[in-house]
N, C-alpha and C positions, 0 to 999 in steps of 0.2 A: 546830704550824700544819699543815695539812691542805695534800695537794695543789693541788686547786682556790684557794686563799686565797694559794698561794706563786705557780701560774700566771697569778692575778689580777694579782700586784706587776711578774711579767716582763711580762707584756702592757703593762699600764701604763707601765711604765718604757718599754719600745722605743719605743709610740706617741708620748710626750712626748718623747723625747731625738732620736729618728732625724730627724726631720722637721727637727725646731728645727736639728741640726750639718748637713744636708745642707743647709738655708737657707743658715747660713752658711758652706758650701762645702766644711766642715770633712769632710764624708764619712760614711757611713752607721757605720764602724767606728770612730772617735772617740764618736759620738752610741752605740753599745752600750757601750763603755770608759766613759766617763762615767754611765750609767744604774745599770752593778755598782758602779762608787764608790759611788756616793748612797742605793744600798739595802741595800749590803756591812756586813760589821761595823766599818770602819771608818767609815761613812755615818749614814744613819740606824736601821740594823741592825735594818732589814725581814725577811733573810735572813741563818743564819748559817750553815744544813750546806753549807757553800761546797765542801768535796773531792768532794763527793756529785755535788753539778752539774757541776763541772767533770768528774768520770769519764762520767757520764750525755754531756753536751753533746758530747765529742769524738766522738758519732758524727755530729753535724756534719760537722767535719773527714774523717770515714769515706765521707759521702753524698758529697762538694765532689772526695774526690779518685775516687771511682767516675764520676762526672758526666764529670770529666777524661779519665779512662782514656776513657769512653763514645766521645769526641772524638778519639781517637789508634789510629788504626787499626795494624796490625801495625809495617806496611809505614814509617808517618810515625813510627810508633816507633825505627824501624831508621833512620832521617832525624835522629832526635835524638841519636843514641849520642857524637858529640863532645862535645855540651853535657852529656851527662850525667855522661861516665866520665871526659872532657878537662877543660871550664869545672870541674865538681863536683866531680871528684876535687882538681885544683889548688886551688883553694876552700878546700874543707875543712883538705886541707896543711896549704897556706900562711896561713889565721889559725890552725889550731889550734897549729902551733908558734910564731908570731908571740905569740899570749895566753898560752899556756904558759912563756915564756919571762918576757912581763910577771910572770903570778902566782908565779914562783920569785925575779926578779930584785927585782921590786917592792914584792909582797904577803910575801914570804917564806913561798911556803906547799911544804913536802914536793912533793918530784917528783911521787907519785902522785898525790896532789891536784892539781897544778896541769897533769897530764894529762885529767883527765877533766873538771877546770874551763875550761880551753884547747879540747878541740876539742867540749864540750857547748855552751860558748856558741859555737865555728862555726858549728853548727845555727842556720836562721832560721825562721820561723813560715810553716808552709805557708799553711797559714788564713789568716792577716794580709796577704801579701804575694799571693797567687792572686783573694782578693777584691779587694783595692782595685785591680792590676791588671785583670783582670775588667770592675768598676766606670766603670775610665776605657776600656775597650776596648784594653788594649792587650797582650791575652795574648797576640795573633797577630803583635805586632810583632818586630822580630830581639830589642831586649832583654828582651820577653816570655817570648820562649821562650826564651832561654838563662834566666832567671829560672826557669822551668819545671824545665828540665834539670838546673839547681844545686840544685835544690830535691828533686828524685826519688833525686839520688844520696845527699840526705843523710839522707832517709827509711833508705835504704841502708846509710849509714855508721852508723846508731843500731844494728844488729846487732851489728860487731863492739866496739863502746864496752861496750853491757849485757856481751856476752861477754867481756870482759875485767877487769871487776871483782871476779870470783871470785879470778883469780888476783894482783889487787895489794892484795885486801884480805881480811879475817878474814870467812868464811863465815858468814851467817844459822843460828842455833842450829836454825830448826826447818826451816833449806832440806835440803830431801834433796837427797844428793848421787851425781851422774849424772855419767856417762862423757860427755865431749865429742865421743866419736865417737856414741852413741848420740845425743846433742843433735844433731848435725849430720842422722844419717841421718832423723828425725823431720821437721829442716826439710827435705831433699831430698822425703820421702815425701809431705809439706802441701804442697809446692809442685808436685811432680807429681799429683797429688790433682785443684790446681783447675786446672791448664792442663789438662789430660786431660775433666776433667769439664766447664770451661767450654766447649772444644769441639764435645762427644759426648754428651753430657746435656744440659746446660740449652737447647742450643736446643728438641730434642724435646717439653723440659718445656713449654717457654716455647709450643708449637706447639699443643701440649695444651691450656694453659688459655687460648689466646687462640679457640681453636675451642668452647668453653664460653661466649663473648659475654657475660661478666662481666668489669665494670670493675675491681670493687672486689676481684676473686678473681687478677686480674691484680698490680693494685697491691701485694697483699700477695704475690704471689710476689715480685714485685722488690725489697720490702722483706726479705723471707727471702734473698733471695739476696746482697744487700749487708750485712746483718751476719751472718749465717750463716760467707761466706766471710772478714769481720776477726772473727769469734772465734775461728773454726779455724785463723788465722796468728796470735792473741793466744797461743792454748794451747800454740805450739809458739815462745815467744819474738820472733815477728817484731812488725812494725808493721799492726796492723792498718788505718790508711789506706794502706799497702802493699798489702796484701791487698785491699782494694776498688779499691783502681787496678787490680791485674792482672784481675780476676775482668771491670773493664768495657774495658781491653784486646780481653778475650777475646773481649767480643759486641760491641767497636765495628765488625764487618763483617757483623753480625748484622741479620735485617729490622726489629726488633723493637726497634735502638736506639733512636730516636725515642721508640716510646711509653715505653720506659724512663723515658728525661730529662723526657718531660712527667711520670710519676708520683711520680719521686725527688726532684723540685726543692724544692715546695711543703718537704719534710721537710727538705730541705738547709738551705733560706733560716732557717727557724725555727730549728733547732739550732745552726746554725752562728751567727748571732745570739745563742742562748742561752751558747754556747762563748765569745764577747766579754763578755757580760756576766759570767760565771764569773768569766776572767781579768781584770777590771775590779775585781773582789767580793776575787780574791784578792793586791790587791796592799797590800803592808803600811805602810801610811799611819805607822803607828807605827815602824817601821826605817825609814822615812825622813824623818821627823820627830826621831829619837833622832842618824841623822847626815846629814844631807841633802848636807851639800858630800861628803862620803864618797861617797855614793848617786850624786848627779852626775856625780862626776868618772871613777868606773866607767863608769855607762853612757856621757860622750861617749869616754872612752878605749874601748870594745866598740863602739859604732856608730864613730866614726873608722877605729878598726882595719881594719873588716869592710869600711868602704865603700873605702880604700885597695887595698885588694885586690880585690875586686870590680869598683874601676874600672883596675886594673892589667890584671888580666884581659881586661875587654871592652873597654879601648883596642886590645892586640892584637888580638883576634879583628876590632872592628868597624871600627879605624880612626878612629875620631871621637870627638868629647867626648859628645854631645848621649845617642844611646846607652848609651852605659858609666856617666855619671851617671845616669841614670835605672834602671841595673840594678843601682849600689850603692844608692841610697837605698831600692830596694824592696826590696833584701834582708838593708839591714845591722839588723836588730834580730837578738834571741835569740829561739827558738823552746823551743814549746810542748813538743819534747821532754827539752829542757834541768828540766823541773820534775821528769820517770819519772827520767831520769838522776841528779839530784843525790840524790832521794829516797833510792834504791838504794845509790848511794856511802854515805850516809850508815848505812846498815842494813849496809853492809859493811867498815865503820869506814874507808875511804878518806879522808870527807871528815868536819869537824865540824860538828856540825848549825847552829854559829852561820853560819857560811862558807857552809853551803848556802842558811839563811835568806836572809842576803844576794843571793847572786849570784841566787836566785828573784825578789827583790826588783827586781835592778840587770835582768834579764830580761824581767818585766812592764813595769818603765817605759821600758825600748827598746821595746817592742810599742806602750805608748801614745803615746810621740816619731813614732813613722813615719808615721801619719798625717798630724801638723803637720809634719816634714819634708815627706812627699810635697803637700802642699798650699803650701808657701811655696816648694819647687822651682818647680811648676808656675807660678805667679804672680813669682816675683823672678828664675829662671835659667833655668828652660826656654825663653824666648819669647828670650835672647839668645841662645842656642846653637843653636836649630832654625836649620837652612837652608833657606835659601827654597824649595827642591824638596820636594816634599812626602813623607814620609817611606814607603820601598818595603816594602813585605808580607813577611814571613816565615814560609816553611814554610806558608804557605797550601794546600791543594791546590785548584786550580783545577777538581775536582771537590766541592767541597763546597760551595763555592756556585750552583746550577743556576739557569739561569734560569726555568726550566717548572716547575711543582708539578701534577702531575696528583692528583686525589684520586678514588678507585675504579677499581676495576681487572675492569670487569665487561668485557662483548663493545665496547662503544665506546671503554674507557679503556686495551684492549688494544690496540686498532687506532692510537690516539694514539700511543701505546708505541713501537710498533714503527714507524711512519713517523718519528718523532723520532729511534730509534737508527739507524735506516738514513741519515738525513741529520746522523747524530755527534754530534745536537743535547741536552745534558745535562739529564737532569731526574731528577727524586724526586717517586717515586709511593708514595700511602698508600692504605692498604686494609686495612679493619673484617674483612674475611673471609680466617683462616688456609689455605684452601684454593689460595683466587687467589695468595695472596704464595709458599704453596709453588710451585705451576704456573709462576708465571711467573721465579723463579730457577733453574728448570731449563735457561731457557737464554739462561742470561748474565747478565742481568739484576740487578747488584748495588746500583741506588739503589733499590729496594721496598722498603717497611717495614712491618709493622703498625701500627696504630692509630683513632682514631677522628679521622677531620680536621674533624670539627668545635671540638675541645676546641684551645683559645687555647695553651698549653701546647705541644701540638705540633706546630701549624704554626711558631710561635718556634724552635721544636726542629731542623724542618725547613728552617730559616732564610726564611721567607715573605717576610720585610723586605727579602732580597736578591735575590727573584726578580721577574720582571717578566709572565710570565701564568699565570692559574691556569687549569686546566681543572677543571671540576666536572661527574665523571660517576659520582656517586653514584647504586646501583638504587633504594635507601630515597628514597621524595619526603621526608621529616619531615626522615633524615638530610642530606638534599642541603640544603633548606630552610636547616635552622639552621646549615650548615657556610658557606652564601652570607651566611648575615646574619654569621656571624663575620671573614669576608673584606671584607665590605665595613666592616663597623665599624673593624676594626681594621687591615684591609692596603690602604687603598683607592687606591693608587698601583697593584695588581694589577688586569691587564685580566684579564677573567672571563671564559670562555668555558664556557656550561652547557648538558647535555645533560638535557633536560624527558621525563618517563615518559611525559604526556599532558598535553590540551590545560591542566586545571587547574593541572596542576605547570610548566607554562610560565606561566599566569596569575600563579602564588606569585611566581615567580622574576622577571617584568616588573615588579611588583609592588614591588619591593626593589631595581629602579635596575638592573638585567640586561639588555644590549641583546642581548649575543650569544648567542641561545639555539637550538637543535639539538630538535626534537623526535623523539623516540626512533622509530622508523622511516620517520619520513618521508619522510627523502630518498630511501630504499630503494623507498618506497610509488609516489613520481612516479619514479622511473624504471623502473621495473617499469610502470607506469602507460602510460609514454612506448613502450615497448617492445610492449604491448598494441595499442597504438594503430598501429602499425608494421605488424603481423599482421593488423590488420584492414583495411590497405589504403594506409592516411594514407604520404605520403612522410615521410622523418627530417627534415625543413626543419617540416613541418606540426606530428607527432609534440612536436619540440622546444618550438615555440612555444607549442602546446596546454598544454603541461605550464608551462612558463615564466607564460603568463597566468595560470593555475590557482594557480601555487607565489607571484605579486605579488599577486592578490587576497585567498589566504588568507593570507597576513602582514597583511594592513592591515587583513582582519575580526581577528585575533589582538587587535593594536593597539588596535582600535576597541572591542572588545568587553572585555577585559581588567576594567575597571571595573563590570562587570555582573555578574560573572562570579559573586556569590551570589543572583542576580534569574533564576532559572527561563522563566519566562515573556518576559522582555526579551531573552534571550539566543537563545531560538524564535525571537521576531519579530524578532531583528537576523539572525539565520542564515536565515531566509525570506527574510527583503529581496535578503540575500547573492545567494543563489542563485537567483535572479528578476535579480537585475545582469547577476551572470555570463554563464546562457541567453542575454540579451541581446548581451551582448558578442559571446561565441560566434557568434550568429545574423548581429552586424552585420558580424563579420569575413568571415562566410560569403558575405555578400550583397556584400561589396565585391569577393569574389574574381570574382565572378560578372559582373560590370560589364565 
């Protein structure tokens, strides 16, 4: 079956299943789970190179967790370190010896087996548990983000697990074998590598091709630079979703995040979609069908287990029910690394490959329960346990949501700039031109970003939806243009304040429902005007007024005339009449004084 003919069956599949499980409430990753059953080979067996995609698709997972990093600047990283190394290391602990203990007591299986079966099923599915939180919005909430934390450390903890199966089991005939101080000094060397480089290069890089004014030369740098940096942590044993966290770590204080997250998403959402259906493709319909109460009884003893601890956990930390259930359910399934893991075990004679089939098995259908858990929480126990105060923000920074979004950053969206920071007032500016975004971080200036704000993508990025005025002072009229019709289509709760080149690009921008519009020197022109008038005799009460009549009549010809404004000829004789008023005016005020 030919590429094309295999990405016909994905397309098809998502389109049909997503829509139909988010109707019925079930969630966008139930409706991908359901889509790999029905075209799997245990399905209608559409598709059967199922290891293929599933290797392919985890750069999904790779994009989902750079996006993250994207979001987590140094500083809110160092914000996180309890929930990582406290909530996550406890986590891991305490079910991996809690299951290990089950699979020696219960299953009867050899200690080293029922070590790397014990704390591979502690691992939960980043992927599973990031979206669907995500999903309902509640990454930023406290059990968000200790969900978060639990989850980065266990990326973490899949190091030392790989590292340790050399030594409790019989070595791969064709693995070369290497000093573990040499393995170690490799990972130090990859890791100083991309902190060094994320810092000291890639902006440079990043400064380079954005000053070349190609979109598509852009994108693909950020595409290189997100798996570039999870193969160079693949080849040296790490995680490569590891590796894309750190690498967007590195540039979330970067100008250039923004347009990042609008180029990497579109790739995110596909893959990471295609990564559910994989695991949907690969779960073994036939082992659960050969022992199903067997299958069952694992997964609810593994989601019980996990969620018991999970909410042991965030009772302490949070104090309350409503929290701590909501951080076990989202986290108690088995994760996607639990499949590299058992794989390996078994190629290192730890485990037997029946044992691994299995708990592969009793691991996908905890991934496909979390869903219908998180969705009959929501509906049958969330709504008794919320308290009636409405539930407080966590780890938010009160710099990330701004309420001003300036877009250009030429000679007027500098002057905004700057009277904004002088009066504390927080905003994020975007700007098309690498030169401006350098200049203006020279001093101080850390909400600038690159990109193009017209593109939907990154004003979402920008978070538009939380701000409440835009300025638009685009040089480009085209760019200004379609960046207004994008604000108003999709943000129009944003009061709009735009600065027009001349009189037609005011015309556009009236044009499209813009009341507050700025023509580009104008202001500058009537009081310089006013000042003229000053020198040539006129008192500053006269001066003022002069200019004041001048600056009410040409708004209400702006207004009047706007509608004409492709009629050459209509537009003379509306500007004749204009200025035949005006004189008039002029003359009557003159003759009044005179009285």
């Amino acid at each position: 079956m030919s590429f094309l003919h295999e990405a016909l069956i994905f397309l098809t599949a998502a389109v049909v299943s997503v829509p139909l499980f988010k109707r019925l409430g079930l969630g966008s990753v139930l409706g991908y789970l359901a889509a790999g059953v029905v075209i799997g080979p245990w399905g209608v067996k559409l598709i059967s190179n199922v290891e293929n995609i599933l290797h392919f698709s985890e750069l999904g997972v790779v994009f989902l967790l750079f996006l993250i990093g994207l979001e987590l600047q140094p500083s809110r990283l160092w914000a996180l370190r309890r929930s990582v190394f406290g909530l996550g290391g406890a986590q891991v602990m305490g079910t991996g010896i809690l299951l290990m203990g089950v699979g020696m007591g219960v299953l009867g299986l050899p200690p080293a087996a029922a070590l790397i079966a014990g704390f591979g099923l502690s691992l939960s599915s980043t992927a599973f548990a990031l979206q669907l939180l995500t999903e309902k919005n509640e990454l930023t909430t406290e059990h968000g983000q200790a969900a978060f934390g639990i989850l980065l450390f266990q990326d973490l903890a899949v190091i030392p697990l790989l590292a340790l199966l050399p030594f409790l089991g019989e070595p791969l005939a064709d693995a070369p074998v290497q000093s573990g101080w040499v393995s170690a000094a490799k990972v130090v060397a990859v890791l100083a590598a991309v902190i060094i480089g994320g810092r000291y290069v890639l902006r440079p890089v990043l400064r380079s091709v954005a000053s070349l004014h190609s979109q598509e030369l852009f994108t693909a740098t950020a595409l290189l630079v997100v798996v570039g940096t999870a193969l160079l942590m693949a080849q040296v044993g790490l995680s490569m979703a590891l590796g894309a966290f750190l690498a967007g770590v590195l540039l979330a204080d970067s100008e250039y995040r923004h347009e990042l997250e609008a180029d990497i998403e579109p790739f995110k959402g596909l893959l990471l979609g295609l990564f559910f259906i994989a695991v949907g493709m690969s779960v073994n319909l036939g082992l659960l069908a050969q022992a199903p109460l067997r299958v069952a009884a694992l997964v609810v003893g593994l989601v019980l287990i996990k969620a018991l601890v999970l909410f042991g956990l965030g009772f302490r930390v949070f104090k309350s029910q409503e929290p701590s259930l909501s951080l076990a359910v989202a986290i108690s399934q088995g994760g996607e690394f639990a499949f590299v893991l058992f794989g390996l075990a078994v190629g290192f004679r730890v485990m037997d490959p029946k044992l691994s089939d299995l708990l592969v098995g009793v691991v996908s259908v905890s991934m496909a329960v979390t869903p219908l858990l998180f969705a009959a929480y929501d509906k049958l126990v969330r709504p008794r346990l919320r308290r009636a105060e409405k539930q407080r923000a966590f780890d938010v920074s009160p710099e990330e949501d701004q309420p001003v979004i300036i877009a250009g950053l030429g000679r007027v969206g500098q002057v905004v700039a700057r009277l904004l920071r002088a009066r504390r007032i927080g905003f994020t500016a975007l700007d098309i031109n690498a030169e401006h975004i350098q200049f203006i971080t020279k001093f101080g200036n850390t909400h600038v970003f690159y990109g193009d704000a017209s593109r939907l993508e990154l004003l979402r990025a920008a978070r538009a939806d939380k701000a409440r005025v835009f300025v638009l002072a685009i040089d480009d009229v085209e760019a200004s243009v379609r960046t207004a019709q994008t604000v108003r289509q999709h943000f129009p709760h944003l009061a709009l304040f735009a600065r027009a080149r001349n009189r037609q690009h005011a015309y556009r921008l009236r044009a499209l429902g813009i009341t507050h519009i700025m023509r580009e020197t104008y202001a500058g022109s009537l009081e310089l005007t006013g000042d003229v008038l000053e020198a040539l005799g006129f008192s500053y009460s006269e001066s003022k007024s002069t200019v004041e009549r001048f600056r009410q009549h040409d708004e209400a010809l702006l207004e009047s005339t706007y509608q004409h404004q492709g009629d050459v000829e209509k537009l003379a004789q509306l500007a004749l009449k204009a200025r035949e008023e005006l004189e008039q005016l002029f003359d009557r005020d003159a003759r009044e004084k005179t009285l």
